[in-house]
N, C-alpha and C positions, 0 to 999 in steps of 0.2 A: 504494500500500500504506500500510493506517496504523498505527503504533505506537503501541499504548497504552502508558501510564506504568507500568502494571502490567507491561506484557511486556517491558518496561526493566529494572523492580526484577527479574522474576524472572530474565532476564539476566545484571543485576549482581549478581546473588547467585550464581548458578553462575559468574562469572568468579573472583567471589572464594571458594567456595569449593574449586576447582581449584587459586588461587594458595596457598590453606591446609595442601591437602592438599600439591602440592609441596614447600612448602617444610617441610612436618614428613618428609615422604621425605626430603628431602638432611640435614635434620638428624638425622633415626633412621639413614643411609646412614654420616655421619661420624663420628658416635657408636659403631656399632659398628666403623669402621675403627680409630679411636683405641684402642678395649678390645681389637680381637685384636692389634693393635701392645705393647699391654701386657702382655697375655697371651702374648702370643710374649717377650718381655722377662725376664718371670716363670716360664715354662718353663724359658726357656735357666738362669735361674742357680739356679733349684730340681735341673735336670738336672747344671749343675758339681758345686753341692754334693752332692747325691747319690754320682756319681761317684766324687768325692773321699773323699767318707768312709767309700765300699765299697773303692777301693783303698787307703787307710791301716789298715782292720779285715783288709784279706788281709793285707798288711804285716807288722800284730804278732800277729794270731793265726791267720795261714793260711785256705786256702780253708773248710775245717769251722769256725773262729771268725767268719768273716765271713758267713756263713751264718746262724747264730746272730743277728749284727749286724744284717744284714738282718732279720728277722722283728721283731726287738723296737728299732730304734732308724730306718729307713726310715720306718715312721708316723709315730715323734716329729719327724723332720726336717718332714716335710711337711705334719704339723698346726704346727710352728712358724714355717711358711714364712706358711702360711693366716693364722695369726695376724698376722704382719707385714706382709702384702702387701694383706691383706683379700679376695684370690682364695680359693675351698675349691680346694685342688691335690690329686691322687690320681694314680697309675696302672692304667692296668687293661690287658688283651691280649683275643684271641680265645683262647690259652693260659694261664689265670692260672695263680701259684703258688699263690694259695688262694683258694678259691672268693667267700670276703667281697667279693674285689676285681674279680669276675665283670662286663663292663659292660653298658650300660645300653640301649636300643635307641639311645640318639642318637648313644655310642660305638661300639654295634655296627656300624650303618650307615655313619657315619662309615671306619670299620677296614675295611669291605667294600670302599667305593669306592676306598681308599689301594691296597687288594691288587689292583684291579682297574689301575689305574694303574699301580701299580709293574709289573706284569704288561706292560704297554705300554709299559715303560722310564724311566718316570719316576726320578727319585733319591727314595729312600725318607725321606732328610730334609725334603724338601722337599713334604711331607706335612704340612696342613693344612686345618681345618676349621670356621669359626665360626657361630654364629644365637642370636638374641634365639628365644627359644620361650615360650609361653604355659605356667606351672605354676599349680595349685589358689593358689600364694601368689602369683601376680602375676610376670611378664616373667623370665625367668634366660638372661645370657649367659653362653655356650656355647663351650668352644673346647679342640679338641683336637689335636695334635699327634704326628706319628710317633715312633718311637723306632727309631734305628738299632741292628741287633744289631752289637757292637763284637769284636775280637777278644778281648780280656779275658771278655767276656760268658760265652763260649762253652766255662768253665770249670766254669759253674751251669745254662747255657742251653741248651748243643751237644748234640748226637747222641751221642758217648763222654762218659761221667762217670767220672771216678776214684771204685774203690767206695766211699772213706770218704766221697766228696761225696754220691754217691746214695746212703748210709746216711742219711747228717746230713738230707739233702735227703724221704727217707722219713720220717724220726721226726720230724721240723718239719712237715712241709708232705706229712701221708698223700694227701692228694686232688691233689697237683700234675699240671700238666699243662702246666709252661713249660721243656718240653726239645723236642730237635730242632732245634732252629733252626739256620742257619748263620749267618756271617758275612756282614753287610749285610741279612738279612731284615729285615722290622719285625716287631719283637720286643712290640711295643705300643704304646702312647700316654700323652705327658703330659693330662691332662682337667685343666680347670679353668672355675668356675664363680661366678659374682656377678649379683647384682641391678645391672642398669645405673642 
């Protein structure tokens, strides 16, 4: 058998560019491992703060002022987080409380598979999602995360509402559709989003 030089280079050129492509896999593979480790990071403490400053707004103005709180001071938290983190952070549900925060097919999808899992006994926190996805502006990592419904929750969330809640809860938020839930459902998802 005889080998031409040419059938060498062409060869060498498919060996190398197999080894190219390889190695841009493992480094697009660790790149995104690093960003949902981050993104897991930046959930969690956009999720304390959160928290915290829904149970300090029941605190001094009760379940009707915290409600209130919610609607007009949750965005600011989370456009502040965005600013500082450089993540855009949101939340959204299959139930929003208002329609703006309605999610997106990557969240919808996402939220289906969580239910379908939790469904099969998964723990609902441990609920998790990430992808590099192609947009008109070029590559957006993607990562979203369950939200346990808490027992606190279930004050704004649950199946009974106290009528001044579902009053306050009516004249804020006419189109709601984030009750019923019980305790330990997923209640929704942290979303968050960056150019890698």
């Amino acid at each position: 058998m005889v080998v031409t030089v040419r059938a060498l280079v062409v060869a060498a050129a498919a060996v190398a560019a197999v080894a190219l492509f390889l190695a841009a896999e493992r480094e697009r593979a660790a790149r995104e491992t690093r960003l949902a480790a981050e993104a897991g990071r930046v959930a969690a403490d956009y999720g304390a703060t959160l928290l915290g400053a829904v149970k300090g707004a029941i605190e001094t103005s009760g379940l009707v002022g915290a409600i209130g709180f919610c609607k007009e001071q949750a965005p600011a938290i989370a456009a502040e987080q965005s600013q500082r983190t450089g993540w855009r952070i949101a939340r959204t549900s299959l139930k929003p409380r208002n329609p703006a925060s309605a999610p997106d097919d990557f969240e919808r999808a996402a939220m289906a598979d969580f239910a379908a899992r939790i469904a099969q006994g998964e723990a609902v926190a441990a609920q998790m999602r990430s992808a590099t996805v192609e947009t008109a502006e070029g590559p957006l990592f993607r990562f979203v995360k369950a939200i346990p419904t808490g027992e606190p929750c279930l004050a704004c969330h649950g199946a009974t509402l106290k009528p001044d809640v579902a009053a306050a809860l009516k004249q804020l938020y006419p189109e709601d559709t984030a009750t019923g839930f019980k305790a330990g459902d997923m209640r929704g998802v942290f979303t968050l989003a960056r150019r890698p």
